[in-house]
N, C-alpha and C positions, 0 to 999 in steps of 0.2 A: 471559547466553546469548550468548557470542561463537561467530561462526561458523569460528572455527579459522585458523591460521594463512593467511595468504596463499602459491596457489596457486604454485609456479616455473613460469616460463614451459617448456612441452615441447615435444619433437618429435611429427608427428604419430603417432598411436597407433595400433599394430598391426592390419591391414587398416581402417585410414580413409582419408580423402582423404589424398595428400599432393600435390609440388610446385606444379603451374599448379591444377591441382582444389582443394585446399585455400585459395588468396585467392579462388579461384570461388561457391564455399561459402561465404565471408565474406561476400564482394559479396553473395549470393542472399539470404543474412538480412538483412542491413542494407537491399536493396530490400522484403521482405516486412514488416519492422516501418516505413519509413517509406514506402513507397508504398500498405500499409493505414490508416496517419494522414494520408495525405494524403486519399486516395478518399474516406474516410468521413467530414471534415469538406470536400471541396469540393461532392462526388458527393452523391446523393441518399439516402445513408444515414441523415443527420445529421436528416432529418425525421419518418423511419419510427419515431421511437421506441426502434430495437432497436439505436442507435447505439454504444452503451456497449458493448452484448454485441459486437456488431462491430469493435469496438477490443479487446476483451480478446483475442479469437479470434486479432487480428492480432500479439501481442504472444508469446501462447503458439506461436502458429507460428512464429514467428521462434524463439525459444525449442529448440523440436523439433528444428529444424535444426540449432541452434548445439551444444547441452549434449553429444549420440552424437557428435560426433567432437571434441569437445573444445575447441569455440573458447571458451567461457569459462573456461579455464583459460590463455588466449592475451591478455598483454598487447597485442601490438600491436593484438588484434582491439578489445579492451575498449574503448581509447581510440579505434578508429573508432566504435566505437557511442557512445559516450557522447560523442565528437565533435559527429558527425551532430546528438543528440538538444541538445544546446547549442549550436548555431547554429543550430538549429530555432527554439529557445526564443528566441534574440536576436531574430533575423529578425521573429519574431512580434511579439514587444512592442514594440521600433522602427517598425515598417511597421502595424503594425495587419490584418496580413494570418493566415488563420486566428485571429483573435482576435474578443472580444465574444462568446465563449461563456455569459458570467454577468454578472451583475452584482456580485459579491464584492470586488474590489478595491475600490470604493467605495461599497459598503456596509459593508462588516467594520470598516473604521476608524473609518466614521461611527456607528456604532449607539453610538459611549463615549458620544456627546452626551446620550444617554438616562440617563445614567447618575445619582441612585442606583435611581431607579425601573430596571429594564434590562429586566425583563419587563413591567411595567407599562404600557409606552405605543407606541406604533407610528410604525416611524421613516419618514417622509415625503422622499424625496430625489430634487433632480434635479440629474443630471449629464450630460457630454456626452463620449460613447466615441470616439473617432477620429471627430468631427464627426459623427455624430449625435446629438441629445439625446435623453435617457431620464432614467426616474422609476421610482423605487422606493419601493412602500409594504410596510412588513412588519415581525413582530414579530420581536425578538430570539428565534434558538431555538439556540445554542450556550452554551458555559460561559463564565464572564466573561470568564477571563484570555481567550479571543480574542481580544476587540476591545484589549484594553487593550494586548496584547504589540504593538504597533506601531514603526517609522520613521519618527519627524516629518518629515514633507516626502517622504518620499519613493515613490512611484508603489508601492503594494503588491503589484505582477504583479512587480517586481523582488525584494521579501522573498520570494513565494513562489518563484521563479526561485532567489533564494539560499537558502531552505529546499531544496529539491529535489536541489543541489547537492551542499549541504554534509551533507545523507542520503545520498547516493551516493557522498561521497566515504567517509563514515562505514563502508559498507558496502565497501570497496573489499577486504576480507578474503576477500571471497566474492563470486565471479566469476557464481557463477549470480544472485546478489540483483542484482549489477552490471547484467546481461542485461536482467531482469525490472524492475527498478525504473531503469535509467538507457537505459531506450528513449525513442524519440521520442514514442510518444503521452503517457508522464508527464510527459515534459518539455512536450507543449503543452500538459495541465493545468496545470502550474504557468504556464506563460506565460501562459493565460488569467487568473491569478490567482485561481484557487480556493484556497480560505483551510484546503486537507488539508492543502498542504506542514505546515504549521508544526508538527501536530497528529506528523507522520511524524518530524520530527525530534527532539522531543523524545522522543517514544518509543524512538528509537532508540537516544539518547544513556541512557534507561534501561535495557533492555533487553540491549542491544552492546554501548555502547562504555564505558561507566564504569561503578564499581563502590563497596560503602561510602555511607558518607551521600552522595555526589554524585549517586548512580544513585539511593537514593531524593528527592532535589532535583527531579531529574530526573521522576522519575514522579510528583511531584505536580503538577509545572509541566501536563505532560501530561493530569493528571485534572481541570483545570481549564480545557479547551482544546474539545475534542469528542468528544459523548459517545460515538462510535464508539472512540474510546482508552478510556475506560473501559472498556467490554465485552471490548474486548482485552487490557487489563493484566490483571480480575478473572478472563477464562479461563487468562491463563497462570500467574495462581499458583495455580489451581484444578487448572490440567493438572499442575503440578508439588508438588501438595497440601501449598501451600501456606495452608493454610487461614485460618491470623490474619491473613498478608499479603494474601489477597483479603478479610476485611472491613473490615478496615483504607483497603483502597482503597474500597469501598463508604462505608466515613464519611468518608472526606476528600471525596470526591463531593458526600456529601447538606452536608460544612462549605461548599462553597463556594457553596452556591444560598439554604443559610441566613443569611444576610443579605440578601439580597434576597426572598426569603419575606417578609420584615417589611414593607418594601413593599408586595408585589401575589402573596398568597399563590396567588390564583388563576391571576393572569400566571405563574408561578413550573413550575406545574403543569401550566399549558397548553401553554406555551411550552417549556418546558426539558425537561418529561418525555413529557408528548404529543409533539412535536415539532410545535404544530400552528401555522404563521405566520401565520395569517387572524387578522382582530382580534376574532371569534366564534368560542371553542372550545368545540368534543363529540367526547367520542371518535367519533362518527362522520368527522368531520374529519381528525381524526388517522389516518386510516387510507389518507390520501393518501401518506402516509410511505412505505409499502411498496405500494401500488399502482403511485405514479409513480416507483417503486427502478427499471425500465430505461430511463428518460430520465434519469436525473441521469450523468451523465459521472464526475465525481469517483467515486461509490459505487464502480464498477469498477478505480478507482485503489487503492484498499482495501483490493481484492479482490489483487492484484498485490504490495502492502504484505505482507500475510501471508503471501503465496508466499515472498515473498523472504526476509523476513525470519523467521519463524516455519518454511517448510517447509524451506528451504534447511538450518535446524538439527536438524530432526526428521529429513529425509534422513542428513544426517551421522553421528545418532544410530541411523539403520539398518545404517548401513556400521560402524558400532563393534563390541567384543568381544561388545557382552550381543546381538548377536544370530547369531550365528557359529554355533546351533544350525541355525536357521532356515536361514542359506546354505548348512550341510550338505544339509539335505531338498531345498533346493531342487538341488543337484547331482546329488541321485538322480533328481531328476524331469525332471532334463531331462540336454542333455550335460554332465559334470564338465566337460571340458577347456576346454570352450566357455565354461562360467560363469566359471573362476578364468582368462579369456585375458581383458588388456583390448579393450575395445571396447564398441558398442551393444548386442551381446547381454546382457550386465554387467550396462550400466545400467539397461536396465529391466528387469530380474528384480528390484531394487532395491524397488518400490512393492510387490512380493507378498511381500517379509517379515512384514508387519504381518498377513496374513491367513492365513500358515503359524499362525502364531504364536496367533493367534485358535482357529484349528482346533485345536490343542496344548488349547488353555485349554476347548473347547465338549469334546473327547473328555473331558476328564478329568472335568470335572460330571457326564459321564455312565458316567462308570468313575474311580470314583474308587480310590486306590491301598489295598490293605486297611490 
């Protein structure tokens, strides 16, 4: 699923911003996606709970602004953004300033020590984050290769920092994945060291960038990482019916928790498919999983993940031939001239393809042709 050739840098497009209003317009976005990661990790956001929704909100607005007049189609812009959003990332994990989001950088490493038991026993850890000491107790609830894919020695905020990177550079095809995935707030996930990066790139390298047995390499690495890549890989060969290849991912899944099933069949269960890290599970327990989904920060990383990567190609796949019916109607329904003149108007008539098209498919069940 590659996102198509990389963009040529343009000039500004017919009635958009141009000369001093167009770097205006950069600057505006670039303040809107890192002056909402800032707010919301110094400000009072960051306790309300609804942190996460407020970093995504800040991410798509920055977004809004940039995509109707074309700045991600704008090398030089890309590179301020993804500038910005890597000297964020440094600053972070050097200084210890916005950071100590989680505890993941040293946990994720540590939980091998458990290892062959991996859900059987609960890993007890203290360590000390930019001079504070802290302690972690909790069960393993990721897929093996996480903890095992590691840097000996070295500070895991930095693999995820180079995870993140080398995703964004992966994506550098597709200016709007660039936008969405190399803003600043993912980049202070990854500085935080949350243990997605790693899960995003290999997805990506299966999915994007390689192809043949390396892209399936690739997506096994991935189905062995977290289980939120699973669910993603199994929908997208589901969306592209491919049906052997989604249960195909399905048993490499259940191969890799099969050996440690032998273990702590019940650790295996509780832990990896409840998702429940207390060292007493019920699925009542496990139902923390999705109650506490708008504190977890990373989740809304995810969320962002599939935008880029996933909508980014589904978009492209609306601007294609097979739906050239659809942009017809849509010309009747509003002004021709206006739809086929580049600009914002364009682009968002773009998301009501899917729903002409819909409405084509509900008349016809209901009239159908003799």
């Amino acid at each position: 699923m590659d996102p198509g050739p990389s963009p040529p840098e343009q000039a500004p497009r017919a009635g958009g911003p141009s000369g001093v209003v167009r770097p205006l317009v950069a600057l505006a976005v670039v303040a809107i996606g890192l002056g909402t990661t800032l707010y919301g990790v110094l400000g009072p956001v960051l306790e309300s709970g609804l942190a996460g929704v407020f970093f995504l909100f800040g991410v798509i607005a920055a977004f809004l602004v940039a995509y109707p007049v074309g700045l991600h189609r704008d090398r030089r812009f890309l590179a301020l953004w993804v500038g910005v959003s890597v000297a964020l990332a440094v600053v972070s994990v050097l200084t210890g300033r916005l950071n100590g989001l989680t505890g993941e950088p040293y946990a994720t490493p540590a939980f091998v020590r458990l290892l062959p038991n991996l859900y059987g026993q609960t890993l007890h850890l203290a360590y000390t984050q930019y001079g504070t000491p802290l302690t972690i107790s909790s069960a393993y609830v990721y897929l093996p290769l996480l903890t095992v894919l590691q840097v000996p020695g070295l500070d895991y905020r930095w693999v995820a920092v180079g995870a993140w990177a080398a995703t964004v550079y992966l994506l550098r095809r597709s200016g709007a994945a660039v936008v969405l995935l190399g803003s600043p707030f993912v980049a202070l996930i990854a500085a935080n060291g949350f243990n997605d990066l790693v899960p995003f790139l290999a997805l990506t390298l299966s999915v994007v960038t390689l192809a043949g047995p390396r892209a399936r390499a690739a997506e096994v690495v991935a189905l062995g990482l977290k289980q939120f890549a699973n669910v993603l890989l199994v929908a997208f060969h589901l969306w592209h019916r491919r049906w052997g290849r989604a249960l195909l991912a399905v048993g490499v899944s259940a191969l890799f928790l099969l050996p440690f099933a032998f273990f702590s069949p019940s650790g295996v269960v509780c832990h990896a498919i409840l998702l429940d890290p207390s060292s007493g599970c019920s699925l009542a327990g496990s139902g923390s999983f999705v109650s506490g989904g708008l504190g977890h920060l990373n989740y809304f990383a995810w969320v962002l993940y599939v935008l880029a990567v996933f909508g980014t190609a589904y978009v492209a796949e609306l601007r294609g031939p097979g739906y050239a019916r659809e942009r017809a109607e849509l010309a009747h329904w509003g002004s021709a001239r206006r739809l086929a003149a580049p600009g914002p108007f364009r682009e968002w008539m773009v998301p009501l393809l899917p729903f002409v098209r819909l409405r084509h498919r509900l008349a016809f069940r209901a009239h159908p042709a003799p």
